[in-house]
N, C-alpha and C positions, 0 to 999 in steps of 0.2 A: 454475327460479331462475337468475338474469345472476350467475357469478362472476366477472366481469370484470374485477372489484374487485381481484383477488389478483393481476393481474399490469399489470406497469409499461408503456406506451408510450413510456416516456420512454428505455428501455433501460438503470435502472438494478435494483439488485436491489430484489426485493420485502421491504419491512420489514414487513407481514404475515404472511408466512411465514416471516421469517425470527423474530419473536417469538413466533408460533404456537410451531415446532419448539424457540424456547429454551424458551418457558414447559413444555412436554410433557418438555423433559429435567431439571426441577428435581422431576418427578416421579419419577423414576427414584432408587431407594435407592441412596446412594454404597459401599452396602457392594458393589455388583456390580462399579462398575467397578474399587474398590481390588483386591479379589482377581482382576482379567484383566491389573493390571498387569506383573503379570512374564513373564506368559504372553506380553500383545502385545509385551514388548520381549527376549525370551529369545534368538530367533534371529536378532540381527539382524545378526551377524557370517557370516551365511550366507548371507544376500543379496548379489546380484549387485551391485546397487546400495548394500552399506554404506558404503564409503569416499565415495561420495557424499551419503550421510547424514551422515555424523562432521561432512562437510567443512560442510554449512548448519550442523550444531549447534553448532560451534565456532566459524563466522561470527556465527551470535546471539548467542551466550553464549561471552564472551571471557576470562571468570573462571580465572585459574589459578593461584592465591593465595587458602586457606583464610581467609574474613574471617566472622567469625561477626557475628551483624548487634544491634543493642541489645534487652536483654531487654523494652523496651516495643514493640517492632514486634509487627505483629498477627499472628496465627495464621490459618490456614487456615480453622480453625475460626466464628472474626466474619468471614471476608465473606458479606456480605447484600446483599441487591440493596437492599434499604431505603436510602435516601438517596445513593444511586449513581449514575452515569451508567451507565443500562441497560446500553448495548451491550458500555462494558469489561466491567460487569460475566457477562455473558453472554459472554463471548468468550473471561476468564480461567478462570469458571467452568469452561467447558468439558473446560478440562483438569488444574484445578487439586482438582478432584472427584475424581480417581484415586489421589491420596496422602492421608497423614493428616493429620489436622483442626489434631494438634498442632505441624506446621513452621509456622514464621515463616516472614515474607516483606515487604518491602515491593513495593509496585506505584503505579503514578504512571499517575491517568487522564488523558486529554486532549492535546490538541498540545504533543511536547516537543520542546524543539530546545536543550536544554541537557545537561550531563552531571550526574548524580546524586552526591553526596557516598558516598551507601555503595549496593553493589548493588541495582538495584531493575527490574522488570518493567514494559517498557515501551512504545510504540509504533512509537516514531522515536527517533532520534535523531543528533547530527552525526557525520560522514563522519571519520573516521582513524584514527590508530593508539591514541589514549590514550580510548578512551569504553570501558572495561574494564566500567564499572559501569552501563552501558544494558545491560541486556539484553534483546533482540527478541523479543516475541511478536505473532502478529499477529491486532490489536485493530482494534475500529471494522472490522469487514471488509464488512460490510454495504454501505458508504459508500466504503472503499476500495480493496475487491478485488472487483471489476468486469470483467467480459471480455464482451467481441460476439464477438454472428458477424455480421459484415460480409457482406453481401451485393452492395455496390459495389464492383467489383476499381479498384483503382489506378488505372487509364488511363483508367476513365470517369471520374472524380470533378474537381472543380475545380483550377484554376490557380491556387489562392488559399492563404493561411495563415487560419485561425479562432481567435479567442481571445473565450470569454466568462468574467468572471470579476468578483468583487469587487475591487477595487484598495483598498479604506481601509486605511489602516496600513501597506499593503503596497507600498515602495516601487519594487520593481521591477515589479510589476502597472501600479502606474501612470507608470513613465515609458516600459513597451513601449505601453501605451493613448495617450498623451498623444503621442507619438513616431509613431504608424502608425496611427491612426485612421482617417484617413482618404488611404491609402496605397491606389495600386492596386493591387499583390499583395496587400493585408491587410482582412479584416474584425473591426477588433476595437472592442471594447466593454464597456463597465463594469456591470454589472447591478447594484451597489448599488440601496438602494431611496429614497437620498435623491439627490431629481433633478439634474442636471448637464449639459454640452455633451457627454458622452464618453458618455451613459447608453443602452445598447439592453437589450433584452427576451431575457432567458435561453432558452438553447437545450437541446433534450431532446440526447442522446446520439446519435441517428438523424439528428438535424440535422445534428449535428459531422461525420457520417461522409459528407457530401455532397464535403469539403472532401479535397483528397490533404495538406496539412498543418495540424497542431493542435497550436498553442504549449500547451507544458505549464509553465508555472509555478511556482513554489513558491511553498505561503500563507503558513503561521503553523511549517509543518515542511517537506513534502512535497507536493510534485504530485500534486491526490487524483487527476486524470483520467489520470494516465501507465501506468494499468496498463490499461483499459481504451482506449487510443490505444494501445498496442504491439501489442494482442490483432487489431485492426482492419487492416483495408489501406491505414490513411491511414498519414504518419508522423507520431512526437512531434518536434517542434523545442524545442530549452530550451539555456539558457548549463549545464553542468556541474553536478551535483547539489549541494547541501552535505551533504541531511540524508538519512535511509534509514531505510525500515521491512521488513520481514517480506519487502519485494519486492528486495530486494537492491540498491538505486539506487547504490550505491557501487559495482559490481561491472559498470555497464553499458560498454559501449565507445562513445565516439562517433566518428560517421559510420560505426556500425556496426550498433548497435541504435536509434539516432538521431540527427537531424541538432546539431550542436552548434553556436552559437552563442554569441560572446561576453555577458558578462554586460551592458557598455554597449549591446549588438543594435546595435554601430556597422559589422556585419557582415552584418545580416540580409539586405538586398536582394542582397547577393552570393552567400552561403550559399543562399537559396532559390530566384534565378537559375541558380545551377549545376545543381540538382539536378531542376528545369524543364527544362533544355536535355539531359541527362543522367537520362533515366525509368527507360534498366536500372540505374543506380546505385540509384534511387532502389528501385525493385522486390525490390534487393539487402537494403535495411534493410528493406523491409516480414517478406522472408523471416525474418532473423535478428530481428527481434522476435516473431515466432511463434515460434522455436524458443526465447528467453529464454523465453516465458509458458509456453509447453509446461510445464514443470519443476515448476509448483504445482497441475496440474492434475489428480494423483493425490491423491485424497483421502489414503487408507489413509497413503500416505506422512510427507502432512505432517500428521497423527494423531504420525505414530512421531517426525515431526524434533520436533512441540512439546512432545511427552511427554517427550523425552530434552535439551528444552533446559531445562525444569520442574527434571527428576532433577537435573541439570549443578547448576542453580541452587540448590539444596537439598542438596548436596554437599559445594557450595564455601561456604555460610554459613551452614551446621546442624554 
């Protein structure tokens, strides 16, 4: 029998597998993982690594003020996958199965890029000091936590920037499309499906990686391709983040984990000229974005960081 079927060409993750392994864990009796709870989090002050734990859990969950949440928000207990968007739902369940059924909670599926009125569980959200009531778990991962293993080092790969993407809506998509199109450093292109002058044919992830730089965008929140371009040996180029999820985008350095970029890209041909004429610089941020991706790539770990931003959550509004 051809399983070929279960894995991607395109180099993104398999949603085969990855529904396969949710659906098999909705089989699992919640009474197993409620009683490992305290066991997986008893010693966590004994790790080498705790104060590096506290430090992400208290990056998500910013809560430091008991706010008890309204006696109609839902309980642990009603969430169902039934009428859900699968993958939050598979993504919150995951962790949200090890406490009991009777905590409230609110949680907000889908792209957010605003701040919640009262605490609530959530994907993304905007970059500063007052989003107290986003709290970061990381959802949609499927789609958004994405890493290669690059096989084209740096120096062989193109002299060029790549951007494929939808632009509707999306103002800044389309005035770096509309701007560099047809620019000779730049391959960019609008993949929408309603036709246009700016319209080219979507590229798998393997393509992207022909290129040494790949504009990373923001859609409707976040840059879904920016975790997958840091992991790579190409770089991410983008104006400054606004919004952040579960990847710390708020936390990145530029021209240091990426090349940065004004937001008008009234800068771009200079920015990517430099860093063309200047390869060890450029080699420099490929290294430090492998060491930013390195950080999530312990399972076991971020098991404990999401379990203990859950508890946090359930703390500060029970």
């Amino acid at each position: 029998m051809n399983y070929s079927f279960l894995f991607k060409k395109s180099g993104k993750n398999s949603k085969f597998i990855y529904y396969g392994k949710n659906m098999l864990r909705l089989l699992i009796p919640v009474f197993f993982t409620r009683i490992k709870l305290d066991k997986t989090l008893k010693n966590i002050n004994q790790r080498k690594d705790w104060e590096y734990i506290y430090d992400r859990v208290n990056y998500y969950n910013k809560l430091s003020k008991k706010k008890e949440l309204p006696l109609n928000s839902k309980t642990l207990g009603e969430h169902k996958l039934k009428g859900q968007k699968s993958v939050y739902f598979f993504d919150t369940y995951e962790y949200t199965r090890w406490f009991s059924k009777k905590l409230r909670w609110i949680y907000i599926a889908g792209d957010i890029n605003y701040i919640p009125d009262l605490p609530s569980i959530i994907k993304a959200r905007p970059i500063g000091n007052k989003n107290q009531n986003s709290v970061l778990l990381n959802l949609n991962k499927v789609r958004h936590f994405i890493f290669t293993n690059d096989k084209i080092l740096y120096r062989d790969k193109i002299n060029k920037v790549i951007f494929r993407g939808e632009t509707d809506g999306k103002p800044n998509r389309q005035l770096f499309v509309n701007t560099f199109h047809s620019h000779s450093l730049c391959d960019a292109g609008d993949t929408a499906a309603i036709p246009h002058s700016h319209q080219a044919e979507a590229m798998t992830i393997n393509q992207h990686l022909k290129y040494k730089f790949i504009m990373c965008l923001e859609g409707n929140d976040v840059a879904s391709n920016l975790k997958w371009v840091m992991s790579s040996n190409s770089i991410a180029v983008m104006p400054r983040p606004t919004c952040e999820t579960w990847f710390m985008e708020g936390r990145l350095i530029p021209n240091y984990h990426y090349i940065e970029i004004k937001p008008d890209y009234s800068d771009f041909v200079e920015r990517i000229t430099y860093y063309i004429e200047h390869p060890e610089e450029a080699q420099e941020i490929v290294k430090h974005a492998h060491e930013y991706v390195n950080q999530f790539k312990n399972k076991k770990r971020e098991k404990i960081i999401s379990l203990l931003v859950l508890k946090k959550y359930f703390e500060y509004t029970n």
